[in-house]
N, C-alpha and C positions, 0 to 999 in steps of 0.2 A: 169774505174778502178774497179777491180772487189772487192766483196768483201770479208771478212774470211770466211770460211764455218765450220760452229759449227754442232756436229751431240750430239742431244741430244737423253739425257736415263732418263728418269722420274718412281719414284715410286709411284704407284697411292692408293695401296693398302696395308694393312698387316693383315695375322691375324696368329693364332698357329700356321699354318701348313705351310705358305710361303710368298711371297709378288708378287705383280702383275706388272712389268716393260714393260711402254711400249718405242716402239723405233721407231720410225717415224709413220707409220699409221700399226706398229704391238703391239701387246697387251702379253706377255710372261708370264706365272707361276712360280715363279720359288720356287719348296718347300723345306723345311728346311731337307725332309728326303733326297732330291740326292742331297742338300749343304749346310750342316752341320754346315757350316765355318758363316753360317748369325746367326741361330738358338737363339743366345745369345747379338745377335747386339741391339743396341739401335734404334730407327727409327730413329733421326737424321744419326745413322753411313748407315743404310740403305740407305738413300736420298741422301748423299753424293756419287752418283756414277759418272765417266766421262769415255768418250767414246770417245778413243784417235784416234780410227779408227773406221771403218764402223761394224769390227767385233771382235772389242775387248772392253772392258770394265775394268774399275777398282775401286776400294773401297777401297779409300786412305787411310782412319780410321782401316781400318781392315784388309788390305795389301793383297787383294785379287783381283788378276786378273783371266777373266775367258773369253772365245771367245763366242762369242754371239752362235754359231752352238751348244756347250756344253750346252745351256739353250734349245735349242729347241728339241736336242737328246742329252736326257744325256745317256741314254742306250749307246748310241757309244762310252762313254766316260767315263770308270770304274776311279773309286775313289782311286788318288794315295797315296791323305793326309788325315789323319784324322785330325780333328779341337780338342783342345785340353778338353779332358776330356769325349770325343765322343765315344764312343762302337763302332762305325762305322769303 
């Protein structure tokens, strides 16, 4: 009988400028200037990430979903939202 297959997304790191997620044996940056939407997150709401497919992610606490490809190139992927209170 097989068993569930769980895909995890771990926050390893934070500091000012971003946090470091990694995702099976990848390591990602992901910074507060191209996702604005974390910048003010608490690290609990940061850790809380799930990763309902291989290439999406969400952050239940902060109601942000984003496709893993969008962290890796975010240049491909101009900013449609701004987070509230953001110049961005």
């Amino acid at each position: 009988m097989p068993g569930i297959v769980t895909l995890a997304a771990e926050v390893t790191n934070v500091s000012k400028h971003g946090f470091w997620l990694v995702l099976d044996d990848e390591e990602l940056v992901v910074p507060f200037s191209a996702f604005p939407w974390f910048k003010s997150a608490m690290i609990e709401q940061l850790s809380d990430v799930e990763r309902p497919t291989d290439n999406h992610l969400y952050w239940p606490a902060l109601d942000v979903d984003l496709s893993v490809e969008s962290i890796r190139t975010p240049e491909s992927f101009p900013l449609i939202a701004k987070a509230p209170g953001c110049p961005v």
